[in-house]
C-alpha positions in Angstrom: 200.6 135.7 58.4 201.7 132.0 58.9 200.6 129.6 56.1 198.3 126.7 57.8 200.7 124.1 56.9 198.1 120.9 56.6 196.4 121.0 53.1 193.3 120.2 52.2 192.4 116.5 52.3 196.2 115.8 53.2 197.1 114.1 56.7 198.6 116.6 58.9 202.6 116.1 59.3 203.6 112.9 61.8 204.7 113.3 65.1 205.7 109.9 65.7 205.4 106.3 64.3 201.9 106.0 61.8 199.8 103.0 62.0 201.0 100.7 59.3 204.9 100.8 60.6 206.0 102.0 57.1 205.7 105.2 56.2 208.8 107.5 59.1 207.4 110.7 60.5 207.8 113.8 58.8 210.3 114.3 61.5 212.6 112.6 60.1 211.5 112.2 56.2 210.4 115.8 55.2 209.1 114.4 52.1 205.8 113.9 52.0 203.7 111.5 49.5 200.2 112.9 48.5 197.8 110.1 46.8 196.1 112.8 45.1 197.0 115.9 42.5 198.7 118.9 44.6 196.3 121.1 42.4 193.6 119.7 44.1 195.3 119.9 47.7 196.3 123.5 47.9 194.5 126.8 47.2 196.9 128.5 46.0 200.4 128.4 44.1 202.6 131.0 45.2 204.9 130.3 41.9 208.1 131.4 41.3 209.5 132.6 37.5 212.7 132.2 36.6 213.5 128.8 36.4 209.9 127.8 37.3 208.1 129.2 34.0 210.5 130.7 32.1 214.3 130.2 31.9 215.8 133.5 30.6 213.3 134.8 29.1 212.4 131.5 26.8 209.5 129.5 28.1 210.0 126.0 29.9 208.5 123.0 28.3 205.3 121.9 29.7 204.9 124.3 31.8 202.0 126.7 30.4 200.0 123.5 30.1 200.6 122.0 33.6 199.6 125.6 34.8 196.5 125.6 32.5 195.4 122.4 34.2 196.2 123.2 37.7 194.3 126.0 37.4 191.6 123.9 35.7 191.7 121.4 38.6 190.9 124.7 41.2 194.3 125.5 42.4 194.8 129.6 41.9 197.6 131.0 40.6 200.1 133.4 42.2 203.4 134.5 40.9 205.8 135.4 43.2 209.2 136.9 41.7 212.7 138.3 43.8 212.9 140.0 40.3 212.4 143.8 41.0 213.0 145.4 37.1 209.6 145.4 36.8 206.0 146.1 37.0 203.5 143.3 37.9 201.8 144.6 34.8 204.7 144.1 32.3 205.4 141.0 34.1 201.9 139.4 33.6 202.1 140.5 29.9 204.8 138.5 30.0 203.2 135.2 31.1 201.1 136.0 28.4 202.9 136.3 25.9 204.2 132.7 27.0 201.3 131.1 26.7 200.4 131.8 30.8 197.4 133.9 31.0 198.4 136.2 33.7 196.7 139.7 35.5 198.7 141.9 37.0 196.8 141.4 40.8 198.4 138.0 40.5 202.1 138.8 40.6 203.5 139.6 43.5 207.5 141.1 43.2 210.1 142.0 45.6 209.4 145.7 44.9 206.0 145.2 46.4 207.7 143.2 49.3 210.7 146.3 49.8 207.6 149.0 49.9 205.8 146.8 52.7 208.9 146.8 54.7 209.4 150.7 54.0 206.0 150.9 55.3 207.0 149.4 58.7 209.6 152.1 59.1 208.7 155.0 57.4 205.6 157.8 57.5 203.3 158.0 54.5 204.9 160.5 52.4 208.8 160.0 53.4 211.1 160.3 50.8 212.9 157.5 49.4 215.7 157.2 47.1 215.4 154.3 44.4 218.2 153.0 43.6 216.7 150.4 40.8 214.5 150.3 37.7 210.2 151.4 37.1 208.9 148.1 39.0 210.8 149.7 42.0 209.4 153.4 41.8 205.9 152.3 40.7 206.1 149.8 44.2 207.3 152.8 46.3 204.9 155.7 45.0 201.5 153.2 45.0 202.8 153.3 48.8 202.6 156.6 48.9 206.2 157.2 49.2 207.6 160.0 47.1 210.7 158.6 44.6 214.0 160.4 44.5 217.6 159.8 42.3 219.8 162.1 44.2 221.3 161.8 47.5 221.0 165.8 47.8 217.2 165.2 48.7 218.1 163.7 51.6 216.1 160.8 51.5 214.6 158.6 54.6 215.6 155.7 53.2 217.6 154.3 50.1 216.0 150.7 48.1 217.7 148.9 46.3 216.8 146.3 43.0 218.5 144.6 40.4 218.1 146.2 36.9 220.4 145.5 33.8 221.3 148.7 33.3 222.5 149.6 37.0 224.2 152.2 37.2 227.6 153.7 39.2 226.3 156.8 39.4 223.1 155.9 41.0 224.8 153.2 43.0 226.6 156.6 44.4 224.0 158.8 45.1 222.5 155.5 47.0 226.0 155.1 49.1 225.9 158.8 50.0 222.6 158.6 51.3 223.0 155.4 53.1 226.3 156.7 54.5 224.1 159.9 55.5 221.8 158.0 57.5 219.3 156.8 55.2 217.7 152.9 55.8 219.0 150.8 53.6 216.5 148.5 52.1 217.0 145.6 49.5 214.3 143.9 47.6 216.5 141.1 47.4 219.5 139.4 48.2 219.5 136.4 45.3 223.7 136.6 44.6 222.9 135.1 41.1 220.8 135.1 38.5 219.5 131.8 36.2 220.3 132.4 32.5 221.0 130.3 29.2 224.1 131.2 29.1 224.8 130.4 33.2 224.6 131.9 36.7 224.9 135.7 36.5 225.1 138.5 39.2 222.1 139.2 41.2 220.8 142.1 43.3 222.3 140.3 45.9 225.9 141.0 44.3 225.0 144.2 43.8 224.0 145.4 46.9 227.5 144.8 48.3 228.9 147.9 46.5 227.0 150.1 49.3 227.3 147.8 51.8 230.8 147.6 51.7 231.1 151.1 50.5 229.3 152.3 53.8 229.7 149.2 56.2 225.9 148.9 56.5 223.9 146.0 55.2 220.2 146.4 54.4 217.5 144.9 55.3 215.5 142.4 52.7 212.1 142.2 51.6 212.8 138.9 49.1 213.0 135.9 49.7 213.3 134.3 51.6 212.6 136.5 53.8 209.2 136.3 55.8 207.9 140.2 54.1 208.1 138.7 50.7 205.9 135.4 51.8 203.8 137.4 53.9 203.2 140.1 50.9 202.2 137.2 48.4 199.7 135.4 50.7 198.2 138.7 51.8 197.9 139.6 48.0 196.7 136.0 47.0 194.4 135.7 50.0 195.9 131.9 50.2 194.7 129.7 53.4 196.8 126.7 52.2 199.5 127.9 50.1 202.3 125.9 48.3 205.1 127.6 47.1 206.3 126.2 44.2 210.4 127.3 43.6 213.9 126.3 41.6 216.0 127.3 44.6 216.4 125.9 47.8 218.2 129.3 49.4 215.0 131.1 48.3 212.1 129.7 47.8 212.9 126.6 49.7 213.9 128.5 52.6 211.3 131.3 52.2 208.8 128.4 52.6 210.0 126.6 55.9 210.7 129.7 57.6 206.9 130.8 56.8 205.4 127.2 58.2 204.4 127.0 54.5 204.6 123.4 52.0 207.1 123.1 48.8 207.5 121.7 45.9 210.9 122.1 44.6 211.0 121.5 40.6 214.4 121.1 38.9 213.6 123.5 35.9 216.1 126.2 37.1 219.0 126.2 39.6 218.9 123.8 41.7 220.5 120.8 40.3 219.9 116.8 42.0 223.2 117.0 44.0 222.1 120.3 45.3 219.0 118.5 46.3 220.3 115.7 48.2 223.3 117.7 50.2 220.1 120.3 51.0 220.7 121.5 54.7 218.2 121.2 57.3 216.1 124.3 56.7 215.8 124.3 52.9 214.4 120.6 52.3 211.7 121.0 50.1 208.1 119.0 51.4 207.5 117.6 47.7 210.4 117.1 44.7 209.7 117.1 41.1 211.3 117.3 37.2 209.0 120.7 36.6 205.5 121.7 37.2 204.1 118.7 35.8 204.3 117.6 39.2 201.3 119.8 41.0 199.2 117.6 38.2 199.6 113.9 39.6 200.3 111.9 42.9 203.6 112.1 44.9 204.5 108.4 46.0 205.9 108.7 49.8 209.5 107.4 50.7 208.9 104.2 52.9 211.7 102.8 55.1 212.4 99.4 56.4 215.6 98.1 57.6 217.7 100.9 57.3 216.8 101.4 53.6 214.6 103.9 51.9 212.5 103.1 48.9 210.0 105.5 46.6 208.5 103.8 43.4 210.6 101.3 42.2 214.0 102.4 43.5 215.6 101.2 46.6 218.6 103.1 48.8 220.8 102.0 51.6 223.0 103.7 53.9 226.0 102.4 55.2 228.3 105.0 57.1 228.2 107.6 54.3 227.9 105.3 51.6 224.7 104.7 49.4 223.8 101.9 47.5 221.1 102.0 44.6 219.2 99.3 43.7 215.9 99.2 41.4 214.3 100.6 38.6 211.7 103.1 37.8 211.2 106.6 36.9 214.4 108.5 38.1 212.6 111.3 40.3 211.2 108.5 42.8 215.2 107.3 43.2 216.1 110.7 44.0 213.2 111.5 46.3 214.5 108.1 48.2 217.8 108.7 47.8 217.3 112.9 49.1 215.5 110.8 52.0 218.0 108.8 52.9 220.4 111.7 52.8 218.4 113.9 54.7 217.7 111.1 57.8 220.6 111.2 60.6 223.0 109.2 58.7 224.7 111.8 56.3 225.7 110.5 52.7 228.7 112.2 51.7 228.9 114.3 48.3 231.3 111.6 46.9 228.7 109.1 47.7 225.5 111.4 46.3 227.5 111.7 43.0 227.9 108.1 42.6 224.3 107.0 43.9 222.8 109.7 41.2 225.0 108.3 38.1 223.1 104.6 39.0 220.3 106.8 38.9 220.5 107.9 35.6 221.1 111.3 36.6 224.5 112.1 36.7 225.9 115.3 38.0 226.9 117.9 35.7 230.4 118.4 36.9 230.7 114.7 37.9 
């Protein structure tokens, strides 16, 4: 199911020139403004986790209360996780705990995605080897799929999910089966994880050991692929979702290959300079510093002479150089300078790192 992709009370995306000469068509700028709230534009948010909510475990600042309001403002809630350890119950207890009041019918996880796309292949019934953690079995039984461990019940198909306490031994019994016959399914193919601590191995690491162990690849449910958006808007019964993420190769992507709006918030992995050098199919339709950004206005990125301006801030592109100029908050320069490096004239990384340090927000490796 393809997400209407014009909110409510928000102008449907250009297709050439607008009135007042300023503001470029979406075309070229995929950075929308939005004079009102996105709480009050879009049904639903179909919200990522990790990175979004919670970082490792530990609660992000502001983010329970920007939630709170949202939801006080209309907007519904979804959560939508690649995460695969665990049950929508345990994970809504979770939220909870946080300080996100949460039910388990509004989290939607990649198990739930992987059992949809089992579905689509498989008779009611089949046997299916789980190569994974309880979220993953309780997901494949409720579809009435009957759970396995051993490659000797020669399952129909083997699904994979991350779990900290993987296995080798399962990871073999999944390889035999796969090398057997079996469809290989993945919930997800996320190669890392966000942590305190850093980037850590995803599901999407681990699935390699029976890909390359049998030279089959699976097929994914997560995103961003579509069964995982069209799970959550099924689930969420969303006409005018916005999927709200930390990563531009998942939820980012997940979003524009649905027809869907973004907001990309830079609470988990994706970092400014990730932001601006964002290829074509991963550009987010709104940016902001966390969630606090469903709860106000998003000024829009005009143009004129070359330049691009958002707020106070001012960019110019020359070849693949960009020159900063302004003041103001620092998330208005980067949605100008992303902008700028997103229209046909490319701004190199050297450039991007240079433009952000005027900004204020220097890369970390920079």
């Amino acid at each position: 199911m393809a997400a209407d992709p014009s909110p409510r009370g928000a102008a449907p995306a250009a297709s050439g020139p607008p009135e007042d000469g300023r503001t470029p068509p979406r075309t070229a700028i995929p950075l929308r403004g939005a004079g009102e709230p996105l709480a009050s534009l879009y049904d639903v948010a179909l919200l990522d986790l990790d990175g979004v909510v919670y970082l490792g475990g530990a609660p992000i600042s502001g983010a329970a209360d920007a939630l709170a309001k949202a939801a006080a403002a209309g907007m519904r809630l979804a959560f939508v996780t690649n995460n695969a350890s665990r049950t929508p119950a345990a994970i809504a207890a979770q939220l909870t705990d946080l300080g996100v009041p949460a039910r388990a019918d509004e989290v939607v996880t990649s198990s739930q995605a992987a059992a949809r796309l089992l579905a689509e292949h498989l008779p009611a019934g089949a046997t299916v080897l789980v190569v994974g953690g309880m979220g993953l079995r309780t997901a494949v039984r409720k579809r009435g799929f009957r759970p396995v461990t051993v490659a000797a019940d020669r399952p129909a198909a083997v699904v994979q999910g991350y779990v900290p306490d993987l296995s080798y031994p399962l990871l073999a019994e999944g390889g035999l089966a796969v090398a057997a016959g079996a469809l290989f399914v993945a919930t997800n193919a996320d190669a890392t994880l966000p942590t305190p601590r850093g980037r850590q191995p995803g599901n999407g690491s681990l699935i390699q050991v029976i890909a390359t162990a049998t030279g089959r690849a699976p097929l994914v449910a997560g995103k961003p692929e579509p069964p995982m958006h069209a799970e959550a808007v099924a689930r969420s019964g969303a006409r005018h979702p916005l999927v709200v993420g930390d990563r531009l190769d998942t939820d980012i992507e997940s979003a524009v290959r649905s027809g869907a709006d973004s907001l990309l918030v830079l609470t988990g992995v994706t970092r400014p300079l990730d932001a601006v050098l964002a290829p074509a199919g991963c550009r987010p339709t709104y940016l902001a510093e966390g969630l606090p950004g469903l709860l106000g206005p998003h000024p829009a990125v005009t143009v004129a002479g070359g330049a691009f301006a958002c707020g106070g801030w001012r960019v110019a592109v020359d070849g693949d150089r960009a020159t900063v100029s302004g003041s103001g908050a620092p998330i208005d320069g980067l949605r100008a300078l992303c902008a700028a490096a997103w229209s046909d004239g490319a701004v190199s990384e050297r450039a991007a790192v240079s433009a952000l340090a005027e900004l204020g927000l220097p890369h970390p490796q920079g």
